[in-house]
C-alpha positions in Angstrom: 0.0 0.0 0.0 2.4 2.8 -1.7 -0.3 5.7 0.2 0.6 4.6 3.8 3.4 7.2 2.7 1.5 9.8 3.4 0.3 9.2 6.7 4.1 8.8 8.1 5.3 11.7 6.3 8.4 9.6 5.9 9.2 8.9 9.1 9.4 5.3 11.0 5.9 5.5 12.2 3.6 2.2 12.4 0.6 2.2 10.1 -1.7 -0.8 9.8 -4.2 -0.4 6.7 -7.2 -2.9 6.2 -6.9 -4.2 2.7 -9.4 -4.7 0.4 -12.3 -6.2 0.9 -11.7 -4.0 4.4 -13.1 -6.7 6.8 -12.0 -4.5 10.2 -13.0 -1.5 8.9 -16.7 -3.0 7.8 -16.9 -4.8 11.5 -15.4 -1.2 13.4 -17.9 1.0 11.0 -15.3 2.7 10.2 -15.6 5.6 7.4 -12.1 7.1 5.6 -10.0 9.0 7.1 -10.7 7.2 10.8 -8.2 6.8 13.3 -8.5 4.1 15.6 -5.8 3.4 18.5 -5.4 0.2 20.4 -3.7 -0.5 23.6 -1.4 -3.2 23.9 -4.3 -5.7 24.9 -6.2 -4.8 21.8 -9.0 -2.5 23.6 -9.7 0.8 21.4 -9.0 3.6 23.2 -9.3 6.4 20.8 -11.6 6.7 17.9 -12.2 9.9 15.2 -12.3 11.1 11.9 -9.1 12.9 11.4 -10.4 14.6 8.3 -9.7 18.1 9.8 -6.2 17.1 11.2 -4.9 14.8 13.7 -5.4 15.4 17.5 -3.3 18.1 19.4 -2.4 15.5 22.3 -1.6 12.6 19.9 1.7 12.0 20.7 1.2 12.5 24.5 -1.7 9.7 24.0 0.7 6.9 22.4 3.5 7.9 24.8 1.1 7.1 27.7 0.1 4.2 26.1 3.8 3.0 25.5 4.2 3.6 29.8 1.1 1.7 30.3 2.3 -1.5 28.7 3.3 -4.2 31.7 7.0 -4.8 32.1 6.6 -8.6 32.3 4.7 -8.8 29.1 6.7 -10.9 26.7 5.8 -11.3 23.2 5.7 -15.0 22.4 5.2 -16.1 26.2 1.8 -18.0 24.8 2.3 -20.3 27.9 3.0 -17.8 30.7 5.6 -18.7 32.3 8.2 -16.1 31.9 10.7 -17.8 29.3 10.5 -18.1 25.5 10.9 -21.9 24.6 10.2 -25.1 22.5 6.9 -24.7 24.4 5.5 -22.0 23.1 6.4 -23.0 20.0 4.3 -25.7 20.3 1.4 -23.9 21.4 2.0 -21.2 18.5 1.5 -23.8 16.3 -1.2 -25.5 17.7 -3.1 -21.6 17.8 -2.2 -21.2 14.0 -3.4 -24.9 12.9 -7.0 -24.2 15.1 -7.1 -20.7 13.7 -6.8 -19.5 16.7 -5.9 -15.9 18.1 -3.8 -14.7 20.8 -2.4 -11.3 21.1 0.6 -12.1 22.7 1.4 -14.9 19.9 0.8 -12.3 17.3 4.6 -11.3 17.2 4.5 -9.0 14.3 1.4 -7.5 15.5 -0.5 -7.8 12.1 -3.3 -9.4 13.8 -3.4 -13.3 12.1 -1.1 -15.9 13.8 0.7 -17.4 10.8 3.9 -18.9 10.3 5.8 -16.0 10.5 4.9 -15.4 13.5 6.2 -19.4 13.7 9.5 -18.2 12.5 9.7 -14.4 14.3 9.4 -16.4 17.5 12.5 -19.5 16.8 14.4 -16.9 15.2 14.2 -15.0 18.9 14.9 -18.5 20.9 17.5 -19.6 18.4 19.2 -16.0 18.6 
């Protein structure tokens, strides 16, 4: 999606887009030009049309938001035990076989557990 350009303004800001046939936006109601922020568990915490501009306190929003994420939350950790191992390999694969989701599994945060989420997590363990 070439256009996600001009939403970072080329900078190294994350943008998620909903592609085509737009399945999140259709289930959020979401009209163009929305902007939706999430928390690290998922919850929306911020919703508007950002036609006019983008909010004044945006960056103090996602900065709080940053702070608010639990030091002991590991990406990966699917079983909860502290420690990134064969384990929750296992269970990563078991979630992606049963089409299954888990935010914690979803290590590249695009919101499917796939097999590269397979591979994002052994490459961490093997590293």
């Amino acid at each position: 999606m070439s256009f996600l350009g001009n939403w970072i303004n080329g900078n190294d800001a994350s943008v998620c887009a909903d592609n085509s046939p737009y399945p999140t936006w259709s289930a959020w109601g979401a009209v163009q030009r929305d902007l939706y922020i999430l928390d690290h568990e998922g919850n929306i915490v911020f919703h508007e049309n950002v036609t006019g501009g983008l909010p004044s306190n945006l960056s103090s929003m996602v900065i709080n938001l940053i702070e608010e994420i639990p030091d002991d939350f590991l990406w990966g950790d699917i079983s909860g035990d502290g420690v990134l191992n064969v384990l929750d390999v296992v269970l990563m694969v078991n979630l992606v076989l049963t089409v299954e989701y888990v935010e914690v599994a979803d290590m590249n945060a695009d919101g499917v557990l796939n097999v590269l989420d397979v591979v994002l997590l052994v490459g961490i363990i093997l590293g």
